[in-house]
N, C-alpha and C positions, 0 to 999 in steps of 0.2 A: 646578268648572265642570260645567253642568248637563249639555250638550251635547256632542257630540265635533265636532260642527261649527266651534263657536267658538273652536277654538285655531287657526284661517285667521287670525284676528286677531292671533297669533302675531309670524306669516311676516310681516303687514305692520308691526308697529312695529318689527321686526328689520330691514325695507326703509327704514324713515323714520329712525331713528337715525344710519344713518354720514350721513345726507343733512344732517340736523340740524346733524353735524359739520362735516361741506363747508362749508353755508351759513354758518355762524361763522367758517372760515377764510377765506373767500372775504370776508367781513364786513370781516374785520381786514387781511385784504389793498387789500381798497377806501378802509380808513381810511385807511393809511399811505402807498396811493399820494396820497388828496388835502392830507396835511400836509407830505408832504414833497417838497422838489423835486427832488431828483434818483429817477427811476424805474428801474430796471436791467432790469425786465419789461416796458419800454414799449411794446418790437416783437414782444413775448412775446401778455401778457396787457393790453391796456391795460384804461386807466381803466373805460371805456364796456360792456367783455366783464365788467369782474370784478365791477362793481354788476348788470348783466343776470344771471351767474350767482347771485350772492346774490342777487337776487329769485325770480329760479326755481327754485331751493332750497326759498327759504322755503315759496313757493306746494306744491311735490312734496314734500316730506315733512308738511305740515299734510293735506295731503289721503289721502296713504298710511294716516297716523295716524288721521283721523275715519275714512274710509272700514272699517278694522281695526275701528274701535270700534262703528263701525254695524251689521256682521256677529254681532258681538258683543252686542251692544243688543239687536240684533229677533228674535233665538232667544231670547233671554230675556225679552222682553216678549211675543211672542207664543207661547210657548212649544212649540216645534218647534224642529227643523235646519233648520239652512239650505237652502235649494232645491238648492243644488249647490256642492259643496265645487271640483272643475272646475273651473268658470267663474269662480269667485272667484280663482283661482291662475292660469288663464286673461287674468284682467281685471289681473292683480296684476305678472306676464310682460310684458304691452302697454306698460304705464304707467312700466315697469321700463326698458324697449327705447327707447320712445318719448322719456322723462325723459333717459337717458345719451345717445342718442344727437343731440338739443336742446345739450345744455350742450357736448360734445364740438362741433358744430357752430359754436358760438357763436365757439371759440376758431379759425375757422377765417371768418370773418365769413358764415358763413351762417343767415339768418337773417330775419326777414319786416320789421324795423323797427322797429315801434310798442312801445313801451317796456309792460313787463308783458308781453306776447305777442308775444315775437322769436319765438316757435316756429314755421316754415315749414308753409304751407300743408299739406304731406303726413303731417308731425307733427301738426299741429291735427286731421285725421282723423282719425288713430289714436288719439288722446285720445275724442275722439266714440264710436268703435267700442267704447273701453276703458266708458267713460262708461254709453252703452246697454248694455252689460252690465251693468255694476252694476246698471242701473235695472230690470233684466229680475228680475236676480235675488232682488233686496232683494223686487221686487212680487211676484212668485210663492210668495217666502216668507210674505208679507203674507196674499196671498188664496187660496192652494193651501189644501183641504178646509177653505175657510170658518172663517178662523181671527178674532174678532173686534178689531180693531183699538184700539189706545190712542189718548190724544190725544198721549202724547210722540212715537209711530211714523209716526202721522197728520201730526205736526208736521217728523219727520225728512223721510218720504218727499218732504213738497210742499218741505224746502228741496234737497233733492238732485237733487228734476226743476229747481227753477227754476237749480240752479246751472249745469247742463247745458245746459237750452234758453239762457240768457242766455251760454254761453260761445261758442255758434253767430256771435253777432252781433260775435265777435271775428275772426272766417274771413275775410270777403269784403274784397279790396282795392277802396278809393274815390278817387278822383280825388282830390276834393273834400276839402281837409284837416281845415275844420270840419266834413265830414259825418263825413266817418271818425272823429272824436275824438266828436261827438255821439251815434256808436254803440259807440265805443268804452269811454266810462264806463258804459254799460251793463252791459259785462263786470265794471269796476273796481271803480265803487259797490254797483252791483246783487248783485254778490256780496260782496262786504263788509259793506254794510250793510243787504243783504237776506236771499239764500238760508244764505250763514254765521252771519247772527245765529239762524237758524231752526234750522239745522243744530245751534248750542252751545244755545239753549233750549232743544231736547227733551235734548239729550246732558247738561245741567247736571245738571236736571229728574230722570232716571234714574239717572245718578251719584248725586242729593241720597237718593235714595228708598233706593241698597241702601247708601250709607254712612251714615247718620243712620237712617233707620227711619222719616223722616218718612210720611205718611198721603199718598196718592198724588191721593186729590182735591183735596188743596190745592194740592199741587204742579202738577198739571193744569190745575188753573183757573189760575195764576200763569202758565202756558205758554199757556194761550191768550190770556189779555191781551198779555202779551210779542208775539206773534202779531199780535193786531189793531195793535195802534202801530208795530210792525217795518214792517209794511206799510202803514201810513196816512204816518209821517215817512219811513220810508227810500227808496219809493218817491219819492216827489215831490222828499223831500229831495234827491234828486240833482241836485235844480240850483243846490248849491251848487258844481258842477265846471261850469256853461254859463255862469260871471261875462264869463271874459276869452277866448269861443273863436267869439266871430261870431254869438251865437244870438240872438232877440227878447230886448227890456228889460225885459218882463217876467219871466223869469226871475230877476232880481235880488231881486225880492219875494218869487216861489213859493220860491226856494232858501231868501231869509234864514229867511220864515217855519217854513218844515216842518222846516229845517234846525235850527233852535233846541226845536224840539221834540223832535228825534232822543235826546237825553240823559235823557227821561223813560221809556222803558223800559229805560235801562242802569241808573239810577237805581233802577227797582221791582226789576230783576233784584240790585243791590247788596243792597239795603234787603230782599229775600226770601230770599236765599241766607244771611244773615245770621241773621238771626230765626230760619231753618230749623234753622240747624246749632248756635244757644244754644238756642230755647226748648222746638224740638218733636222734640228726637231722645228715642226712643224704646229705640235699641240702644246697647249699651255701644262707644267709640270700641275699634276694631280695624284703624283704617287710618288714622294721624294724619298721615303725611306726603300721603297723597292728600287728605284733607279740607282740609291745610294747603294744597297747591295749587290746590284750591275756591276755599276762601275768597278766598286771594290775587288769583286771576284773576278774580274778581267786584269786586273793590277797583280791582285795577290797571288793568280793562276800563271802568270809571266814570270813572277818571283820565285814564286817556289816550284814549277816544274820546269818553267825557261832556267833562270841564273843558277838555281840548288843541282837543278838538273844537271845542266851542264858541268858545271863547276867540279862534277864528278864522274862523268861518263867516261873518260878515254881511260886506255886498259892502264895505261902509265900510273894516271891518278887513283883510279878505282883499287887498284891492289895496296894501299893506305886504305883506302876509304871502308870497302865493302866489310858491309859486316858492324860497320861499330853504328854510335849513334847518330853521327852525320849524316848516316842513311834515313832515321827516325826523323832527325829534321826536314831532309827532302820529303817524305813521305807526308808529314802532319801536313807545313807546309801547301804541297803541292794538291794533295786533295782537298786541304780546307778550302783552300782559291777555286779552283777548280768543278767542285762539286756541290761541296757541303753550304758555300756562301749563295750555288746560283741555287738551290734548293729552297732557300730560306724566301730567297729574292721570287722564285714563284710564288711561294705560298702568301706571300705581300703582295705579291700580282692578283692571284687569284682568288683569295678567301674571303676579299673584303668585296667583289662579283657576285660570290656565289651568295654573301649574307645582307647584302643591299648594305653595307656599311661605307661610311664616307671615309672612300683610302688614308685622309690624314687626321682621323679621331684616332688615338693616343699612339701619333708619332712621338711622343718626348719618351717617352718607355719604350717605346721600339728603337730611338736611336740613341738610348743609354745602353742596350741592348746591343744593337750595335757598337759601339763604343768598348765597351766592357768585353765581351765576347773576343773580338779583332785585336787589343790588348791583349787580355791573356792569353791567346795565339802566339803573336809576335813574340812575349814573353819566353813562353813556352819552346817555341822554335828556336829561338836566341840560347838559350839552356841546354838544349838537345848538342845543339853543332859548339858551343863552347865544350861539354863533356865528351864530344865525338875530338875534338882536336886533340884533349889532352888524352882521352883513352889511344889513337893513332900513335902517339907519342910515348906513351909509357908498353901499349904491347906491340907498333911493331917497332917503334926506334929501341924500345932499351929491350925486349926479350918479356918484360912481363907476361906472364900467362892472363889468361882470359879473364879468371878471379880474382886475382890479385887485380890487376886491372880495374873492375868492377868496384873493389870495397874502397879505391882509394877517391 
C-alpha cells in the first residue's frame, strides 16, 4: 500500500461485513416468514420490518464498502493522502450511529414510510451531514496543490455528488402520493441506474488497470462511453417506474424506448471487461479470486439488469409483471452482479495491500465462497421468477386476489 492513508479503507469493509452478514440473516428470515404460515416473531419482528431491515442492509454495507474503496482509489490515482484521515472516520462514526440506530428504530415501528427510505426525517440529515463530508473530502483530495485528475476519478466524483444530491429528493414529506413516488424513484432508479453504475465504472475501470495491467487509455475511453449511455438511457429511462403511478401517457413511450436501451452499456461493460482480462493483460495473474469476482459481476450485472431487465421493461409486459415476484428476481439478481459481487471484488483487491498479505493465501476458501455464495444466488433468483410466473398467472390471468395468490 502506497499510502498510509488508505488503510481508512480498512475500518470501512471491517463496518460493511457483519452488515453483509445481518442482511442475509434478515434475508432468510424474510424468506421463511413468507412460506411459512405459522410466524412465532409476528409481534416480534414482522413481515413488513424484516424486508425494510434486509433492504437497508443491503443499501449500508454496499455503500460502507464503495465508499472504503473510493478512499482507496483516489490516493492511488491521484497520487497523494488522503485530505484527512479525521473526517473519514468522522464520516464513517455518522453512518455507523445513523445505520444502527435506523434498523433499531425500525423494529420499534419508527420510521418515515416509504419503502427503500423508512429512515426518519432526523436520520436522513445525518446521512446528508455523513454524505457532505465525504464529498468535501474526496474533492479536496482531488484538487488540494493541483493534482491532475483522471477520467476514472473524474467519473467516481460526479457519481458520488449525483448520488448525494438525488438522495435529498427522498427528504421531503408530499401530500400527494403520486407526487411523492414521482420523486421518490428519483432516489431508487436514479441511483441505481445512474450515480451507481458511474460509481462501478470508474471503480471496475481501476480495479481492471492494477489487476490485469491493462493500458489505462483504453480503459478510460471504455469509461467514458459507459458514461455517456448511463446517462443518455438511465436518465430518461426512468420512466419505466411512471407506467402505473398517475403520471402523463406519454411516459409509457419515453420509459419503453430509453428503457430498452438501458442493456447496451451493461452489454459494452460485459463485452470490455472480458476482452480486458483475456486479451490485454499485460501482468502475470496475482489475485485470481478478485479478478474471478470481476469477471463474474460483469456477467451476472448483464444478466440480471441487461436480460431480467429487459425482459420486463415495456408497458405491454410490465403490466403482468409489476408488482409480483419477477420483480424480486430482477432486483436480487441485478444488484448482486452489479454491486454487491464488485464490492466483495475490491475488498480482494485491496485488503490483502493494505495487510501486506500474499493475495493467493487462502484462495480455496475464498473460492468455496465464491462458489457457494454465486450458487445460492442463481438458486434463489431461479425461485423468485418461477413463483413470479405462477403468482402473474393465478392473479392477473385467473382473478385471484393478492392473498390468495400469495398462500398458494
Amino acid at each position: 500500500m502506497r499510502y498510509k492513508s488508505q488503510k481508512v479503507a480498512r475500518e470501512y469493509f471491517l463496518s460493511a461485513l457483519p452488515l453483509f452478514l445481518l442482511q442475509v440473516i434478515f434475508g432468510i428470515l424474510g424468506s421463511i416468514k413468507y412460506v411459512w404460515g405459522y410466524d412465532p416473531l409476528l409481534n416480534i419482528i414482522p413481515f413488513n420490518v424484516a424486508r425494510a431491515i434486509h433492504i437497508n442492509l443491503l443499501v449500508f454495507w454496499l455503500l460502507l464498502a464503495l465508499m472504503g474503496a473510493t478512499y482507496c482509489m483516489v490516493a492511488d490515482e491521484i497520487k497523494t493522502e488522503i485530505y484527512s484521515v479525521k473526517l473519514a472516520r468522522l464520516q464513517l462514526a455518522i453512518l455507523l450511529v445513523s445505520g444502527v440506530t435506523a434498523i433499531v428504530g425500525y423494529l420499534f415501528q419508527w420510521n418515515f414510510g416509504m419503502p427503500f427510505l423508512e429512515q426518519p426525517t432526523v436520520i436522513k440529515l445525518a446521512i446528508v451531514v455523513a454524505a457532505f463530508i465525504f464529498l468535501a473530502n474526496v474533492a479536496l483530495t482531488m484538487f488540494t496543490n493541483h493534482h491532475t485528475l483522471t477520467r476514472t476519478t473524474a467519473t467516481l466524483l460526479g457519481g458520488m455528488v449525483m448520488l448525494s444530491v438525488m438522495f435529498l429528493f427522498g427528504i421531503p414529506f408530499m401530500p400527494n402520493l403520486s407526487t411523492q413516488y414521482y420523486f421518490w424513484w428519483w432516489v431508487i432508479h436514479l441511483w441505481v441506474e445512474g450515480a451507481w453504475e458511474l460509481i462501478a465504472a470508474s471503480l471496475v475501470g481501476w480495479a481492471l488497470i492494477k489487476v490485469t495491467g491493462v493500458s489505462r487509455q483504453r480503459i478510460e475511453g471504455w469509461v467514458f462511453a459507459e458514461v455517456c449511455l448511463v446517462l443518455l438511457t438511465g436518465i430518461i429511462g426512468i420512466g419505466h417506474h411512471y407506467y402505473w403511478i398517475g403520471t402523463p401517457q406519454y411516459w409509457l413511450w419515453w420509459g419503453a424506448i430509453f428503457s430498452a436501451a438501458e442493456p447496451v452499456p451493461i452489454m459494452m461493460m460485459l463485452v470490455d471487461t472480458v476482452r480486458h482480462m483475456i486479451k490485454a493483460r499485460t501482468l502475470p495473474i496475482v489475485n485470481t479470486l478478485a479478478l474471478a469476482w470481476l469477471g463474474a459481476s460483469a456477467f451476472v450485472h448483464f444478466m440480471g439488469a441487461g436480460v431480467w431487465g429487459f425482459g420486463q421493461t415495456f408497458p405491454q409486459i410490465n403490466r403482468w409483471t409489476h408488482g409480483t415476484q419477477i420483480t424480486a428476481s430482477h432486483g436480487h439478481f441485478a444488484f448482486w452482479g452489479a454491486y454487491g459481487m464488485l464490492a466483495i471484488a475490491l475488498m480482494y483487491i485491496i485488503l490483502p495491500e493494505i495487510s501486506g498479505h500474499n493475495t493467493e493465501q487462502g484462495s480455496k476458501l475464498g473460492f468455496t465462497a465464491f462458489v457457494s455464495l454465486n450458487f445460492s444466488m442463481i438458486f434463489l433468483v431461479m425461485a423468485l421468477l418461477i413463483a413470479g410466473i405462477v403468482q402473474v398467472y393465478l392473479q392477473r390471468v385467473m382473478g385471484m386476489d393478492f392473498l390468495g395468490a400469495c398462500r398458494k
